[in-house]
N, C-alpha and C positions, 0 to 999 in steps of 0.2 A: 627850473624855478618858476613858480605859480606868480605869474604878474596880480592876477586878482588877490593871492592871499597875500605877496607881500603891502598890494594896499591897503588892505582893510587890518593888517598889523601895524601900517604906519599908523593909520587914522583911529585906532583903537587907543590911543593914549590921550586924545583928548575927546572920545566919546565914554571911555570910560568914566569919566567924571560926573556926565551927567547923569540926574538921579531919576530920569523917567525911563530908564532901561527895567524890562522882566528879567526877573532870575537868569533865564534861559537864554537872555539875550547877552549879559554880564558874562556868562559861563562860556559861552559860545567866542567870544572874542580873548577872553583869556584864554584858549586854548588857540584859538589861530596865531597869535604873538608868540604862544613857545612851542607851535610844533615847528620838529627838526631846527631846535635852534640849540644852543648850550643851558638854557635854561632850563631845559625838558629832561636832559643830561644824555646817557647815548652809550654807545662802546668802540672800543680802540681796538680796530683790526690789524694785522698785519698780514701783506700775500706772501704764499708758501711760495709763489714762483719768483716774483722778484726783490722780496724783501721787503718793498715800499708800504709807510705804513699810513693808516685811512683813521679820522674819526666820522661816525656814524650817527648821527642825533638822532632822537624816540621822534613816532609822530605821534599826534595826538589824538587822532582816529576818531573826532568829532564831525558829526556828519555834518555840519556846516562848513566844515573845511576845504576848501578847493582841494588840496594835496595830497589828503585821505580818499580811501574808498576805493582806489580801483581794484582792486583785487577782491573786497568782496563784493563788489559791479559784477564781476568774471563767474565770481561761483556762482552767485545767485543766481545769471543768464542761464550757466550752466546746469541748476540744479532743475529750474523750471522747464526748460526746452526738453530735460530728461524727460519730466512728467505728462509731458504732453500725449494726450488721448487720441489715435486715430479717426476724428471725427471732424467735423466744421468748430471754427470760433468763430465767435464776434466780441467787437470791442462795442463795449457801453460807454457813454458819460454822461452823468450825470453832474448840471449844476442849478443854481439857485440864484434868486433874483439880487440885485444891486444893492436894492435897499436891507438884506440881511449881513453885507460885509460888517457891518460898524458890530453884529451880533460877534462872526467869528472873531472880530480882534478884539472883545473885550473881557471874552469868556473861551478862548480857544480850547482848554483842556476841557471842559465840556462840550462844546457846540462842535468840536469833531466827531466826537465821541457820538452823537445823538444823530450826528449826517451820515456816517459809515453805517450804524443802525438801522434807520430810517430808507437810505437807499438797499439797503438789499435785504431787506422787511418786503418795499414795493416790489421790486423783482420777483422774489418767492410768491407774492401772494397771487401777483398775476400768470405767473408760469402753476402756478398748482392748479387754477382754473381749467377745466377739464379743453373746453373750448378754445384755450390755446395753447397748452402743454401738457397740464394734466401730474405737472410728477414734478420734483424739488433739481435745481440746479445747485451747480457745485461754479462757487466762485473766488477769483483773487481780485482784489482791490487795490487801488496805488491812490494815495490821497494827494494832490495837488493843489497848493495855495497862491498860487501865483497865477501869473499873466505873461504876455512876451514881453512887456517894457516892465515888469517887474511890479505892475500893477497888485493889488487886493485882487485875485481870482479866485474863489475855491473852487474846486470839482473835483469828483471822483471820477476813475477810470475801473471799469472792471474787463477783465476777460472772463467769459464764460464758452465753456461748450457747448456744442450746437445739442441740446436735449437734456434730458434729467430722469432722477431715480422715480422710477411711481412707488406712489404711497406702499405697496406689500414687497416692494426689496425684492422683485421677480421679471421684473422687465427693464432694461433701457427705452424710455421712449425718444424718437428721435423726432427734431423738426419738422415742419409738414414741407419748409422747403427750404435748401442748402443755401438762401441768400433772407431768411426772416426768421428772427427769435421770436419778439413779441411787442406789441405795438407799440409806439414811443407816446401817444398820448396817454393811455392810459396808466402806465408806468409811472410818467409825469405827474398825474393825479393823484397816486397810491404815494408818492413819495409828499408829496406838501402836503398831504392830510395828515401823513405819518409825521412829518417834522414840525408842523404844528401843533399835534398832541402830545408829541416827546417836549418840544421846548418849553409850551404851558403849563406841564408837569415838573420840569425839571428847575425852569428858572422862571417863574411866574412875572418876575421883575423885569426882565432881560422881554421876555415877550410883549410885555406890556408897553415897550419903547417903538417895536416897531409896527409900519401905519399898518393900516387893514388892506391896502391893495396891493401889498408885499404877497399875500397869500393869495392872490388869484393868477398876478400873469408874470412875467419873467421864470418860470421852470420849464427846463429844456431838458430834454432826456433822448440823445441820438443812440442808434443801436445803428450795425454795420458789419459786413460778413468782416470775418481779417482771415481767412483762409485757414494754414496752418496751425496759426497764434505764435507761430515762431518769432514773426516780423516785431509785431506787437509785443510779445518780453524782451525783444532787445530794444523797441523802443522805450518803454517804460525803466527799463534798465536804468540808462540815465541817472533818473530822477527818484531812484532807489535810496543812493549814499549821498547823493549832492543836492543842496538845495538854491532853489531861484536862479543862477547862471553861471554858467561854466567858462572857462580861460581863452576858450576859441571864439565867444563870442565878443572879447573885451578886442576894442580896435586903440583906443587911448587911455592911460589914467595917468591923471596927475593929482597935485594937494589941490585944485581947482574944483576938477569934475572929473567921468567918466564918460566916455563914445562908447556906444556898444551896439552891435547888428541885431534884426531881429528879422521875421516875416511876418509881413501883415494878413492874417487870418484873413481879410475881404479878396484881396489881390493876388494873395500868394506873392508880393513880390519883396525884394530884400533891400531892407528900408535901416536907417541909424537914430538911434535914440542919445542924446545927450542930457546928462542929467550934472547938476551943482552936488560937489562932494556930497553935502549933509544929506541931503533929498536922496544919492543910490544908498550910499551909505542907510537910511533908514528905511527905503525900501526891501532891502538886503537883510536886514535883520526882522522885518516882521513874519519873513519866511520862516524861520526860527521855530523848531516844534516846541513845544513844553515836555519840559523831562519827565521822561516814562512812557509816551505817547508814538503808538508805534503808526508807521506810514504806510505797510505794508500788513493788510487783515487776508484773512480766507473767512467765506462764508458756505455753509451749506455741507453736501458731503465733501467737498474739498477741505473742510475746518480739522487742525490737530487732532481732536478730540475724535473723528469721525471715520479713524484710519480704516474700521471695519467695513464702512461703508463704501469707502474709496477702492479698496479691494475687491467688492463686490462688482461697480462698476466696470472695474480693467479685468474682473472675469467675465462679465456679460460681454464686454465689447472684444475680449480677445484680443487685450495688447501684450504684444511681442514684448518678452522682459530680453532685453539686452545683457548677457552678463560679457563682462569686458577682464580682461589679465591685469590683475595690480602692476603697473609698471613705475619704473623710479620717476619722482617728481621734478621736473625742471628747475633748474637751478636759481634761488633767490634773487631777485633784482640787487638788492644790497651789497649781493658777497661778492658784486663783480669788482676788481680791482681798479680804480680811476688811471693808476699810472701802463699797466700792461694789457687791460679789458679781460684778465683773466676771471673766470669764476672759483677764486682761489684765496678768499680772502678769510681767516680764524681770527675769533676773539680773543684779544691778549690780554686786556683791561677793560673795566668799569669809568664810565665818566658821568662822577654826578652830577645832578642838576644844579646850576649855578641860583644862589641864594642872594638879593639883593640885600644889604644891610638895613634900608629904611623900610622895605617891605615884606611882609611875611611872604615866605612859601605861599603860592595858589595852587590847590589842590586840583588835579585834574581830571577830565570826566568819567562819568564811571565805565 
């Protein structure tokens, strides 16, 4: 049982009331209060080995859910570590100054939208410079809005490959050396001009709020070998399906407040945050994406559309295709039997979702 989802299910009965909630944020707690509950509805198993019979409740498979997501945590690790190129990665991040959070929380389905643009607009432009790369990168992005105490943080994370496609689709060219992609100032630069010009283009009003010294100093743009980039997709993994914090770091929760551990970025050392219910409680939900808004982009020839391209690459570079023997798939977590631990449990019945008399059905996410 998920200590963090069943608080944020208790506390959801009297946050829903209030009306300064986003769609997204409403949606998102109605779904933590009925996954895997009788409300959600579910199925009636019985085990073939000992008779004993199991109900099963639906989850709700909202990625703000603590209880949801591990499994597609698992594929996704797995799908990526597939793809991985015989060559050097590095981990990017890119973020942006203080005085632009008040931008992303009040226009988030845009102002993400223009930052995931914007930062890998800059990359491209300065890796296509002949003087430092000369050729297009192929990237994946994880978009992070948070901080370690749950703070307003935005940043992007990208992995890139150590090199990129040159402009005639006839060469890999490769880094000049196995520990630098491309300068962090300059990147820096390319990106606040670029999200300067997107934002006064896109929300003239929205720009017009923030000061003038927003766009000179607070952009930070780290680059860093990560070896493999193995490490780096299972780190990012994480923060794929789940958002702002996970059940291992919760140390207390009551209807008061929340204890939760964190590391402090200066010290590195392992420090506790205590926060008053309403205060985690609203920091928790600003994490909250807006629907349709995905957290997870490719840019460059790594983009959907680009498959030709990517092909092209794992032929210059001469990657090993793996082919592996379809073999039978492990056996469902759910179908194991609670009374014998057999993995032997069949669907006998349907159990619908329970309907409260004084309130309608809530429709569940898509």
């Amino acid at each position: 049982m998920s200590v963090l989802a069943s608080w944020l299910a208790r506390q959801g009965e009297a946050a829903l009331r209030r009306r300064d909630l986003r769609p997204e944020q409403r949606r998102a707690l109605h779904a933590i209060q009925r996954c895997r509950t009788p409300a959600s509805g579910g199925q009636r198993y019985r085990c073939a080995h000992c008779g004993g019979e199991h109900h099963g409740f639906h989850s709700c498979h909202h990625r703000a859910c603590p209880r949801c997501g591990g499994e597609k945590t698992a594929a996704w690790t797995k799908k990526q570590v597939e793809r991985l190129l015989p060559v050097p990665y590095f981990f990017v991040t890119c973020t942006v100054p203080k005085a632009l959070h008040g931008a992303f929380a009040a226009r988030p389905e845009v102002v993400h939208d223009l930052f995931f643009a914007a930062a890998a607009a800059a990359l491209q432009t300065i890796a296509a410079q002949p003087r430092h790369l000369g050729a297009e990168l192929g990237m994946l992005a994880v978009l992070h809005t948070c901080g370690r105490q749950l703070q307003r943080h935005p940043h992007i994370h990208f992995i890139v490959p150590g090199g990129g496609l040159r402009a005639d689709h006839r060469k890999w060219r490769r880094t000049r050396r196995p520990d630098y992609l491309l300068p962090n100032e300059a990147v820096a630069a390319a990106l606040r001009r670029g999200f300067e010009t997107a934002l006064r283009a896109a929300v003239p009003d929205l720009h017009a709020q923030i000061p003038e010294s927003a766009w000179f100093t607070g952009w930070w743009v780290h680059i860093e070998p990560a070896g493999s980039g193995e490490a780096v997709v299972k780190y990012l993994a994480r923060y794929v399906q789940h958002t702002a914090i996970s059940d291992e770091r919760i140390l207390h929760a009551d209807d008061q407040g929340v204890r939760f551990s964190y590391t402090d970025s200066r010290t590195q050392e392992r420090r506790e945050c205590v926060l008053e219910a309403g205060e985690f409680l609203r920091r928790y939900l600003q994490h909250v994406l807006p629907s349709g808004q995905h957290r997870v982009r490719y840019f460059g020839w790594l983009h959907p559309s680009a498959k030709r391209r990517r092909m092209l690459v794992e032929c210059l570079l001469e990657k090993v295709l793996v082919v592996r023997e379809k073999t039978a798939p492990p056996p469902r977590w759910h179908l194991r039997c609670p009374h014998c631990a057999q993995f032997t449990l069949v669907v006998v019945g349907r159990l619908l979702p329970a309907v409260s008399r004084v309130e309608r059905p809530i429709r569940g996410p898509p």
